[in-house]
Backbone bond lengths (Angstrom), bond angles and torsions (degrees), N, CA, C in turn:
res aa  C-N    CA-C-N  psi(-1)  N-CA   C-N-CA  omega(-1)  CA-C   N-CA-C  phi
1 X - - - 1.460 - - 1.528 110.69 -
2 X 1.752 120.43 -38.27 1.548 109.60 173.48 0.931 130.63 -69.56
3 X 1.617 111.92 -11.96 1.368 129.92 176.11 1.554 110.43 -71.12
4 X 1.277 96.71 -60.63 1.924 109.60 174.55 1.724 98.87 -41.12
5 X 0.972 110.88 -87.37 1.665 114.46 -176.83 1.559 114.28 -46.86
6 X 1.372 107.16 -36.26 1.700 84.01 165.62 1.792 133.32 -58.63
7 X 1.531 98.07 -36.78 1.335 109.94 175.86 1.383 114.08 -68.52
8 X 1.213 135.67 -12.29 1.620 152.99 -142.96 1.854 88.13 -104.50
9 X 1.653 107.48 -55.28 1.317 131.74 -178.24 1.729 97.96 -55.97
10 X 1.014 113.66 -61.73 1.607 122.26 -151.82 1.916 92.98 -75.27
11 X 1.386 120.75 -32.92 1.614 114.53 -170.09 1.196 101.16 102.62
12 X 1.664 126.12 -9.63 1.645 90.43 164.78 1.378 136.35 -84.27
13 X 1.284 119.80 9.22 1.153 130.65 -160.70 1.612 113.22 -132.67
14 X 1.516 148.32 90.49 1.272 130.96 -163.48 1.704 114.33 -75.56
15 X 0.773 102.14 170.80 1.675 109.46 178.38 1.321 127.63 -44.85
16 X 1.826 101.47 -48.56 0.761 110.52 175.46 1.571 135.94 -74.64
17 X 1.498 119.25 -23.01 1.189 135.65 122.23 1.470 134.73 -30.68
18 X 1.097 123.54 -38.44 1.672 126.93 165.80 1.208 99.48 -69.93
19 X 1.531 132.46 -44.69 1.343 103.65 -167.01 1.121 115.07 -102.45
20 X 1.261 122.17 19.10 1.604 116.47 147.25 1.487 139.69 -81.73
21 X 1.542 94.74 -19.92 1.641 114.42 163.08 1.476 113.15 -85.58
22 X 1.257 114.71 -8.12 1.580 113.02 168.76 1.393 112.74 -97.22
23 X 1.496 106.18 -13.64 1.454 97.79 -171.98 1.736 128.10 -59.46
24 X 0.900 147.00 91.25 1.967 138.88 148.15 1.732 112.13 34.53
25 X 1.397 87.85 -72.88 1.675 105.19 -175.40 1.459 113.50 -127.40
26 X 1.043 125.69 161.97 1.234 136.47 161.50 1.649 123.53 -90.13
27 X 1.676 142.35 56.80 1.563 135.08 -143.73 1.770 109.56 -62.89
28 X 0.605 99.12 97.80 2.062 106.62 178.71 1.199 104.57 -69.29
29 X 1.873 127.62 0.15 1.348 109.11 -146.02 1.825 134.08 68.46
30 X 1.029 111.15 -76.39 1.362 116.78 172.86 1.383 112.63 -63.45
31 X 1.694 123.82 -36.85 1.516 124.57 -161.84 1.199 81.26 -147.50
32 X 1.501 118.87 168.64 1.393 148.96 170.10 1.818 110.24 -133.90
33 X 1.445 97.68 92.57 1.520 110.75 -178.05 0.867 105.56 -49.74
34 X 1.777 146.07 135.81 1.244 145.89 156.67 1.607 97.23 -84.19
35 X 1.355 116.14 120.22 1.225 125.86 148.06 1.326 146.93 -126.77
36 X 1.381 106.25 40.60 1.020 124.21 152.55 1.574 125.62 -104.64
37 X 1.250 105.11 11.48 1.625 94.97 -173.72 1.227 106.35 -89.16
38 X 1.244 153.69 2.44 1.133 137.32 175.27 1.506 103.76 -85.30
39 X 1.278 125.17 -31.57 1.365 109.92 162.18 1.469 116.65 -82.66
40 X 1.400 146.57 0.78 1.583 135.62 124.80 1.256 124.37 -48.71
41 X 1.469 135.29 -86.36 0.733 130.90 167.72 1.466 135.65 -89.73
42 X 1.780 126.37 7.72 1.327 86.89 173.74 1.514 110.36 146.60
43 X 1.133 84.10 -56.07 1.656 107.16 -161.62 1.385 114.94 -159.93
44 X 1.557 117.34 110.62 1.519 133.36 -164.01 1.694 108.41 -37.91
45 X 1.042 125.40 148.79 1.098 121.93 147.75 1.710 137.18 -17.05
46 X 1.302 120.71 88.94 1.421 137.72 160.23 1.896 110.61 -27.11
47 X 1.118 143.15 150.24 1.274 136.96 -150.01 2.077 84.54 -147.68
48 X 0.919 124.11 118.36 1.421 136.88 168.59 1.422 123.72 -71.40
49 X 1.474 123.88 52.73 1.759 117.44 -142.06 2.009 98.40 -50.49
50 X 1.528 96.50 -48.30 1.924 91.43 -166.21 1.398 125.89 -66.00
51 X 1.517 93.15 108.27 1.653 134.49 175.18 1.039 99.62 117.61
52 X 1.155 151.54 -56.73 1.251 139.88 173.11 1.936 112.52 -19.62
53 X 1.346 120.16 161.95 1.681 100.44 -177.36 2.103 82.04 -133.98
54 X 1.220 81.46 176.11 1.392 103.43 -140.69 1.573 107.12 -70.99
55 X 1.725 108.34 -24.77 1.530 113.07 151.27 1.888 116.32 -60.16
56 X 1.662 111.96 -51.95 1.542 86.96 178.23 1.368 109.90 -62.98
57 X 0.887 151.51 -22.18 1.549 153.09 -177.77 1.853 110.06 -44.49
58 X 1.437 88.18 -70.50 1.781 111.52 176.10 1.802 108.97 -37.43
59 X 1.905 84.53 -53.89 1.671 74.71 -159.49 2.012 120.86 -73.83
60 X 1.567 84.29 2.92 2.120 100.99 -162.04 1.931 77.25 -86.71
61 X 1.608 121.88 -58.15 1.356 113.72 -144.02 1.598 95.61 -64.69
62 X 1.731 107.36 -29.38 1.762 100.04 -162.43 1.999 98.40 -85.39
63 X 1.113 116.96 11.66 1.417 108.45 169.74 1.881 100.74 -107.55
64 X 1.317 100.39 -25.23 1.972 94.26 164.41 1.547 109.90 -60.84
65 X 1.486 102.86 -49.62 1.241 113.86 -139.97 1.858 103.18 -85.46
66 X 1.240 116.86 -8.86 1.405 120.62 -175.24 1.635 100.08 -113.42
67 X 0.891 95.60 30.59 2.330 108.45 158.67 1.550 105.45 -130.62
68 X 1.331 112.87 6.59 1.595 125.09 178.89 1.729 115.37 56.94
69 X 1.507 103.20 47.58 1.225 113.56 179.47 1.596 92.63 -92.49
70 X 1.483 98.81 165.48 1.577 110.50 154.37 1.391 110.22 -79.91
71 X 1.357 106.69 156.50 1.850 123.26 -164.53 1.424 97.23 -124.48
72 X 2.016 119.04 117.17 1.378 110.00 -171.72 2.063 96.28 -122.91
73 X 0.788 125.63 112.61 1.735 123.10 -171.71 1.422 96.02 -109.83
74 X 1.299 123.33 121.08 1.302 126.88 165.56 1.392 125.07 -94.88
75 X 1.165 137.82 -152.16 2.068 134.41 177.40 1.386 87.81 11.22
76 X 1.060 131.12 88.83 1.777 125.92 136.87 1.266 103.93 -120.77
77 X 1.497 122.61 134.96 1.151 161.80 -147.37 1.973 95.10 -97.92
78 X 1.140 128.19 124.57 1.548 102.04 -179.00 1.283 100.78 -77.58
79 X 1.193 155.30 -24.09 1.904 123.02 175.88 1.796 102.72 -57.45
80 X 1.007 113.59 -30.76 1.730 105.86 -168.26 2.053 95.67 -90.60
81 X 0.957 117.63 -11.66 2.157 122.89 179.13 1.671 74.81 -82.83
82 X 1.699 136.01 -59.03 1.173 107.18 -132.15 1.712 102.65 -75.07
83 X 1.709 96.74 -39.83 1.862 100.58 -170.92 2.168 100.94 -58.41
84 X 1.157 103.72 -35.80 2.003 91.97 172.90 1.751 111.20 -71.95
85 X 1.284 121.66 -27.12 1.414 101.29 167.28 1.817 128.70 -78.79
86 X 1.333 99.78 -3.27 2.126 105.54 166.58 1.386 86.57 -66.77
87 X 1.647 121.09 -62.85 1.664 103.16 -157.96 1.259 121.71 -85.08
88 X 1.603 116.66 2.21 1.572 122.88 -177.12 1.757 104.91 -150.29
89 X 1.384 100.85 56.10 1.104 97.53 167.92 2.110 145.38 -57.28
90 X 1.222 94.27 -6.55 1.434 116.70 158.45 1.244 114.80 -59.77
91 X 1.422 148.18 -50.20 1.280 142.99 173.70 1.388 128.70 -61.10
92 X 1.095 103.38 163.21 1.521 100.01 -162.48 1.505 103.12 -101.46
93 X 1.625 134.52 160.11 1.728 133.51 147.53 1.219 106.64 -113.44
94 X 1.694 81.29 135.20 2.268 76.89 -177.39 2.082 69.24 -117.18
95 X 1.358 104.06 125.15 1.355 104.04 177.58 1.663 108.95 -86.10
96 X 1.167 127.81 -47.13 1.145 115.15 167.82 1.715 132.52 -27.62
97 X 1.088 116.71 -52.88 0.966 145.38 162.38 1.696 136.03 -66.02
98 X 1.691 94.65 -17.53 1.423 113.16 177.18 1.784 118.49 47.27
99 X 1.352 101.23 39.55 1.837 110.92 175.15 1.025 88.09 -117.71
100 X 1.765 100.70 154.07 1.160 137.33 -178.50 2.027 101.15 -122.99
101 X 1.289 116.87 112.44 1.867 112.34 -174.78 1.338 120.19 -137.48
102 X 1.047 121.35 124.09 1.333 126.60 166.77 1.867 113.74 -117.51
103 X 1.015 92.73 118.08 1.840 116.42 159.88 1.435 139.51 -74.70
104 X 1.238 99.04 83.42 1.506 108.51 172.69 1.575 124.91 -17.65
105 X 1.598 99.74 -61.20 1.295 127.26 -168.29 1.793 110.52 -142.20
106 X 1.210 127.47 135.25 0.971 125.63 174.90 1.771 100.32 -63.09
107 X 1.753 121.43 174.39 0.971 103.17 -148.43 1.880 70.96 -154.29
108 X 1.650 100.49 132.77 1.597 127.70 -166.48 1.413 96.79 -65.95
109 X 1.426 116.95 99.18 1.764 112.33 -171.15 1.870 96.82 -113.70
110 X 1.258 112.07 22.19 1.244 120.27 -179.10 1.251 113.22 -102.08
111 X 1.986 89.28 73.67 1.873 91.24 165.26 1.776 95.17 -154.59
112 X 1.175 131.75 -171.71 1.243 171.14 105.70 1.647 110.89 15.62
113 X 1.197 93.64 -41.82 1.972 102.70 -155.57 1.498 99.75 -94.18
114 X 1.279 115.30 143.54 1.456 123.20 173.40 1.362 131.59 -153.69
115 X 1.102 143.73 147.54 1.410 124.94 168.63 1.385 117.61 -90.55
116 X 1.415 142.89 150.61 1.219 145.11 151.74 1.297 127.58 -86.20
117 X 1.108 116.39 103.93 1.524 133.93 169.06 1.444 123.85 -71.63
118 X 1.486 122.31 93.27 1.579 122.00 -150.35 1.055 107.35 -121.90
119 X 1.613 131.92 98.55 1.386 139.81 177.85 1.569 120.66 -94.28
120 X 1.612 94.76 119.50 1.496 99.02 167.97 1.235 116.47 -32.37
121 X 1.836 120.04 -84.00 1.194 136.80 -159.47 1.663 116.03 -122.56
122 X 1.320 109.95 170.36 1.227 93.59 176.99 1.789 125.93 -98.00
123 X 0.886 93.35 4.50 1.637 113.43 142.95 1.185 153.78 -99.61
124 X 1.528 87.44 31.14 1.341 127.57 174.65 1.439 108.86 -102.77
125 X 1.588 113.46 -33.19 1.665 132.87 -148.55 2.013 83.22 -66.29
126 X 0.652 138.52 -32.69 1.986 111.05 -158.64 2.078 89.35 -77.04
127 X 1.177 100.76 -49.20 2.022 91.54 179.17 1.606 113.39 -56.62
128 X 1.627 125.18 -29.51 1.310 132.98 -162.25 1.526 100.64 -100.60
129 X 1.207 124.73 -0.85 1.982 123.96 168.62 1.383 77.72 -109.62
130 X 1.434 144.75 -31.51 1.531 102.59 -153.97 1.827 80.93 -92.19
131 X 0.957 158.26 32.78 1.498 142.42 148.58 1.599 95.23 -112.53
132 X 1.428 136.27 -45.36 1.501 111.58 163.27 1.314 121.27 -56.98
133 X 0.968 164.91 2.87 1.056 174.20 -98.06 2.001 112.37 179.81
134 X 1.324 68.21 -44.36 2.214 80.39 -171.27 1.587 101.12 -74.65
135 X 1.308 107.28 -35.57 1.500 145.09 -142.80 1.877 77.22 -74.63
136 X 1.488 108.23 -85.16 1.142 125.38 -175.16 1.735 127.77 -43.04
137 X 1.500 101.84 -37.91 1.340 112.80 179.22 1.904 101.03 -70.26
138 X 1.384 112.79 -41.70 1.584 115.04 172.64 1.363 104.31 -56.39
139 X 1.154 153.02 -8.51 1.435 139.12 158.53 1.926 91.92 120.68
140 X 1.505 141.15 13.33 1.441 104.63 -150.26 1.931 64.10 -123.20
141 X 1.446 104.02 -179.78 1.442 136.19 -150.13 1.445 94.52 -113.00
142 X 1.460 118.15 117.81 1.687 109.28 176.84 1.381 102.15 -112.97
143 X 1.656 108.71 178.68 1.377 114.42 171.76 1.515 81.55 -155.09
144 X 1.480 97.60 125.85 1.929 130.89 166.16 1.473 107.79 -72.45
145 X 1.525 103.82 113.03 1.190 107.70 156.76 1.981 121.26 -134.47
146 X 1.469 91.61 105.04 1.505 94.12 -169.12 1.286 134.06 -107.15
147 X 1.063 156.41 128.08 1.399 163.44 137.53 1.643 88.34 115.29
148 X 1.495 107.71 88.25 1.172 123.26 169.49 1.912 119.03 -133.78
149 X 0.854 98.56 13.44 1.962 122.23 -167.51 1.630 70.23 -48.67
150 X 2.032 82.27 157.17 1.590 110.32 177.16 1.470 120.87 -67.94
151 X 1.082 113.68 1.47 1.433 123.87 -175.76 1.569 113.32 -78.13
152 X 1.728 103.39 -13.57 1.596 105.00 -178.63 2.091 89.50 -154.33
153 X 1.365 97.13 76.53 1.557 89.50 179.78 1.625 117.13 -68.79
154 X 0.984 105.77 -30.96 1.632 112.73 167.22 1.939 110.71 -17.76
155 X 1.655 105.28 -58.00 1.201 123.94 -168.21 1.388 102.27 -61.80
156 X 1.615 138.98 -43.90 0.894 148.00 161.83 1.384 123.64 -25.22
157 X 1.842 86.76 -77.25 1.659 88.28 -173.46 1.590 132.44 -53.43
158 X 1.316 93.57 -21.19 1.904 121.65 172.68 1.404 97.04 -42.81
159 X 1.089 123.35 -12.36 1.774 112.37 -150.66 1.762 100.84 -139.00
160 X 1.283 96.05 -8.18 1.903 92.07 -166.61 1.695 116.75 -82.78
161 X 1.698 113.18 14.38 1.068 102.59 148.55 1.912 131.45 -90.12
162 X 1.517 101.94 -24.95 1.512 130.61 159.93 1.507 86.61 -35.36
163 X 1.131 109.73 -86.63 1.955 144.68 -145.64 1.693 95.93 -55.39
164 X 1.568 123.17 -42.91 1.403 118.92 -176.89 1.729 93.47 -81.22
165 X 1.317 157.56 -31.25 1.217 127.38 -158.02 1.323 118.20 -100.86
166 X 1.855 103.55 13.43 1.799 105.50 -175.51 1.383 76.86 -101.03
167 X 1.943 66.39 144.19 1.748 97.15 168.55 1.660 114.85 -54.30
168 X 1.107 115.47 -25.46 1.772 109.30 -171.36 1.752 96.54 -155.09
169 X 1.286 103.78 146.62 1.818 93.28 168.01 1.658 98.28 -120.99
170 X 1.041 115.34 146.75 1.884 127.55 156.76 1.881 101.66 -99.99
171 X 1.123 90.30 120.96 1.474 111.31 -158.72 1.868 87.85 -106.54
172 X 1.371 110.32 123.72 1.607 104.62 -174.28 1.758 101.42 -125.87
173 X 1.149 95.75 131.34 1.668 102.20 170.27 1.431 122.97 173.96
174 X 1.648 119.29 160.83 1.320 134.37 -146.18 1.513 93.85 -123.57
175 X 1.520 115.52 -134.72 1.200 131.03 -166.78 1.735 107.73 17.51
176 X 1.164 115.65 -89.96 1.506 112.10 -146.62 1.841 87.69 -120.91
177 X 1.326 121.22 -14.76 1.512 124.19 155.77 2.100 99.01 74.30
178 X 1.324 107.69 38.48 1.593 110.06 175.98 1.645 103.95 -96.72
179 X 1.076 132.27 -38.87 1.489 120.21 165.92 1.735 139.18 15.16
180 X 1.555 81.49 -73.40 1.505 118.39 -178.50 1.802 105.29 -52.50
181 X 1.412 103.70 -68.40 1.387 128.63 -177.64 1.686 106.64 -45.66
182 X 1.497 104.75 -45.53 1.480 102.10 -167.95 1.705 119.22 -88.14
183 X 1.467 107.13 -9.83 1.648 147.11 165.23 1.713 104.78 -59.79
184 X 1.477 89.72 -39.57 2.147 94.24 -151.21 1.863 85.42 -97.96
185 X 1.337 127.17 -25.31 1.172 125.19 176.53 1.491 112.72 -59.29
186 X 1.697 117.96 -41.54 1.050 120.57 177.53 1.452 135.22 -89.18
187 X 1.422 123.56 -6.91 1.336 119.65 160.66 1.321 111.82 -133.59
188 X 1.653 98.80 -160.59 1.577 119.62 -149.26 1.785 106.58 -113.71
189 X 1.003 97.57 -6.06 1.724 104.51 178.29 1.525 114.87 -117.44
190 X 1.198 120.06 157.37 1.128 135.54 -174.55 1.881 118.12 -51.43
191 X 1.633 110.49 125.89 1.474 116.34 -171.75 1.540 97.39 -98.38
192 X 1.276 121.22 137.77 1.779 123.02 160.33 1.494 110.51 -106.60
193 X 1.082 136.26 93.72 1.358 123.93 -173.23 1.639 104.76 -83.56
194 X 1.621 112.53 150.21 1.221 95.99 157.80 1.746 85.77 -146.58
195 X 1.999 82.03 140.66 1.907 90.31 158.85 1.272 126.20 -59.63
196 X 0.942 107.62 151.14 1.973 108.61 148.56 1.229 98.85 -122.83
197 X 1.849 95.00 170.73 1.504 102.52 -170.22 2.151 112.74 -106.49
198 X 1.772 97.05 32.13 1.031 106.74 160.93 1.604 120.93 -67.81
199 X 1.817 108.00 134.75 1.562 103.47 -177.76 1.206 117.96 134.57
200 X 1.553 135.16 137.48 1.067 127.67 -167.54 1.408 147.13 -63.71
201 X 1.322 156.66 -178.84 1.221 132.56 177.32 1.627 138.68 -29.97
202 X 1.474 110.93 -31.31 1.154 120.07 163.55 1.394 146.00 -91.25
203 X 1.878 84.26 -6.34 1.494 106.22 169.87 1.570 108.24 -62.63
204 X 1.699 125.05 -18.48 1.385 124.47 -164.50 1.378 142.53 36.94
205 X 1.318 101.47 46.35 1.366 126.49 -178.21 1.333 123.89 73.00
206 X 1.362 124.31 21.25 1.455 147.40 -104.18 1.513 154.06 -1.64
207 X 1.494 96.10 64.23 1.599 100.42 -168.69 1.674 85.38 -98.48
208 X 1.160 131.22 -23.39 1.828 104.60 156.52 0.922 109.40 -55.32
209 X 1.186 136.40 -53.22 1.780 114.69 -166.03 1.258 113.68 -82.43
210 X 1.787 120.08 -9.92 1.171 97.30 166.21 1.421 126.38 -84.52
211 X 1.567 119.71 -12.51 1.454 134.15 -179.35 1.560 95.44 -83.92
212 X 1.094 158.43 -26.56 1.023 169.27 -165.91 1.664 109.29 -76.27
213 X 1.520 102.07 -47.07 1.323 110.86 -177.01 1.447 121.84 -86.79
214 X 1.732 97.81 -30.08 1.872 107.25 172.29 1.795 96.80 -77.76
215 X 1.093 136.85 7.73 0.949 139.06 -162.51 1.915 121.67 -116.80
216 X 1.461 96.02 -1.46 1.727 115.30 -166.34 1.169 113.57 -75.87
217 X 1.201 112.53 157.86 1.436 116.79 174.71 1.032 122.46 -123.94
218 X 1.769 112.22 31.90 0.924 127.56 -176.34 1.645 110.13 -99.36
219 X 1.652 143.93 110.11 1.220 115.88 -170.95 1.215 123.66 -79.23
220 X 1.394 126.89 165.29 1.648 142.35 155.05 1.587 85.22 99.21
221 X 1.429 140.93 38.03 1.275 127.32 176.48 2.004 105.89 -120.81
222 X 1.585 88.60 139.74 1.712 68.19 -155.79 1.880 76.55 -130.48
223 X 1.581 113.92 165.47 1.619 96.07 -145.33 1.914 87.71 -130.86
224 X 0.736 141.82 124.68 1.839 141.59 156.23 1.388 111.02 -94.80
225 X 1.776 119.30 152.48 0.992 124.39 -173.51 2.028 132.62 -35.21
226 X 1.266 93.20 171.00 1.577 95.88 -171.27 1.637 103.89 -71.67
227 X 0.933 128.79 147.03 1.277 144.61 -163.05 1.659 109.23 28.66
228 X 1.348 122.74 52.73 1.326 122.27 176.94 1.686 106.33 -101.64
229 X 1.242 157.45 48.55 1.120 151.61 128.44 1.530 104.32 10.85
230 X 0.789 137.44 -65.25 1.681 140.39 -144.03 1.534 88.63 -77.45
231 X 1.395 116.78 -38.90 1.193 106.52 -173.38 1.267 145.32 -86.88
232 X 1.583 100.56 -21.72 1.146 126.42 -168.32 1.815 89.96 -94.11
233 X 1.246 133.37 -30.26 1.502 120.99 155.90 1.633 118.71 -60.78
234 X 1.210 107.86 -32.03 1.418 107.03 -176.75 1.689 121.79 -50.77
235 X 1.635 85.07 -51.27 1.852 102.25 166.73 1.313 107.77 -56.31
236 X 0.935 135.45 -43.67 1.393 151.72 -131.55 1.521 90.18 -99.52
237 X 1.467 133.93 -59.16 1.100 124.29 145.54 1.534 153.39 -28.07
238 X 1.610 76.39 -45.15 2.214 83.60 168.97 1.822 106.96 -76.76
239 X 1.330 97.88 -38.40 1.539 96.91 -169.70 2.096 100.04 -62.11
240 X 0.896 128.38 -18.59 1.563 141.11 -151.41 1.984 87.42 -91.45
241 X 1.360 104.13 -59.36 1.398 94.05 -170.25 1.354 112.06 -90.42
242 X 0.912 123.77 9.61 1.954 139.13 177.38 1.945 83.06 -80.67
243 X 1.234 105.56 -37.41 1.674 104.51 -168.48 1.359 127.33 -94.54
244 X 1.569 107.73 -4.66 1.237 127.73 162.49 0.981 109.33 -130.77
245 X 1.086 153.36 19.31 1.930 137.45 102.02 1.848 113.18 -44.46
246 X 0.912 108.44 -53.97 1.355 101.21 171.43 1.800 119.90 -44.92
247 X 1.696 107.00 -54.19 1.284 93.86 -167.16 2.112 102.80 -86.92
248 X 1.412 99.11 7.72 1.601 93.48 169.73 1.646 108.77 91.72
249 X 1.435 113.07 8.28 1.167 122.21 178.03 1.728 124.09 -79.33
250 X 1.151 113.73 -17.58 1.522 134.12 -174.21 1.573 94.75 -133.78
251 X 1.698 108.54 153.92 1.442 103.87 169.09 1.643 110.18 -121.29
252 X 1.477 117.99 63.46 1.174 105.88 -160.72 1.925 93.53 -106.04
């Protein structure tokens, strides 16, 4: 802000210009850009693509994206990723995952610290890229670990020295949603489970696996909605740089 008003003082900057860089939000009418959250929490405003149509999309990422934030769009559908990449062909589609991302700045992944991304099944994989994916665009370091569900623990254990040295794991799974539990039994750092609503009629779109998972007896496992990926990286993210601020690796 002393900066803004200094320039305001000096004439390089008009008024009307200051108070758009001071402004809260940006009002589009349709949406009200929050732009201030990257100086709250962190990391600009997340963009919700499903229902939204592919013009409100454009006009939310190019009011992120022209303060030189990173641009993160989640649920996009690829006919509505393909018509925003003619007019913004810079961004990326990770279709699996159904994000839409653009990167300001590449982002210092030269350390030690990582998250683990641990998928039951492989029909699990579109909820488990959209939190690797979210995970990655937030700046933190992942390691993929997929189609390891309890149905073949063997595959697991292959991996549980990977799995014990991340700072946090997001534990992803459907059917009967035990993963998490058998994940949080084996280490010392923090589990994020999230359901999906992979699984048969009684799976219930997955509110077994999500009752299943608020239900563990596994400790330090803490659980976000059924097919929420975005979210369960999000945590997964704060807990990551809480752990490299500590060891002095990030200066946030």
């Amino acid at each position: 802000m002393d900066e803004i008003l200094k320039q305001v003082q000096e004439g390089s900057l008009t008024i009307e210009e200051a108070k758009k860089k001071l402004a809260a939000y940006e009002d589009l009418g349709f949406a009200k850009v929050d732009l201030h959250r990257p100086m709250r929490q962190g990391f600009p405003e997340v963009i919700y693509g499903e229902g939204k149509s592919a013009d409100q999309i454009m006009a939310i990422l190019q009011s992120i994206q022209e303060r030189g934030s990173d641009v993160l769009i989640t649920r996009v559908a690829k006919e509505k990723a393909k018509t925003i990449l003619l007019r913004h062909p810079e961004f990326t589609y990770a279709e699996t995952g159904r994000i839409l991302y653009w990167k300001a700045k590449e982002a210092n992944n030269n350390t030690d610290s990582y998250i683990a991304i641990i998928c039951a099944g492989t029909s699990d994989l579109r909820v488990a890229e959209e939190a690797a994916i979210t995970a990655e665009v937030m700046g933190s370091k992942v390691e993929r670990i997929y189609d390891v569900g309890v149905a073949g623990l063997h595959r697991l254990v292959d991996h549980l020295d990977v799995i014990r040295k991340a700072t946090v794991s997001v534990v992803i799974a459907g059917m009967e949603g035990a993963l998490p539990s058998v994940v949080g039994g084996l280490v010392s750092r923090p589990v994020i489970a999230v359901p999906t609503s992979v699984g048969y009629g009684a799976n219930f779109q997955g509110l077994s696996a999500l009752l299943a998972m608020l239900n563990s007896c596994s400790s330090g496992i803490s659980v976000v909605n059924i097919d929420n990926g975005f979210g369960g990286a999000y945590n997964a993210v704060l807990i990551d740089r809480l752990a490299r601020k500590e060891s002095n690796e990030i200066g946030y």
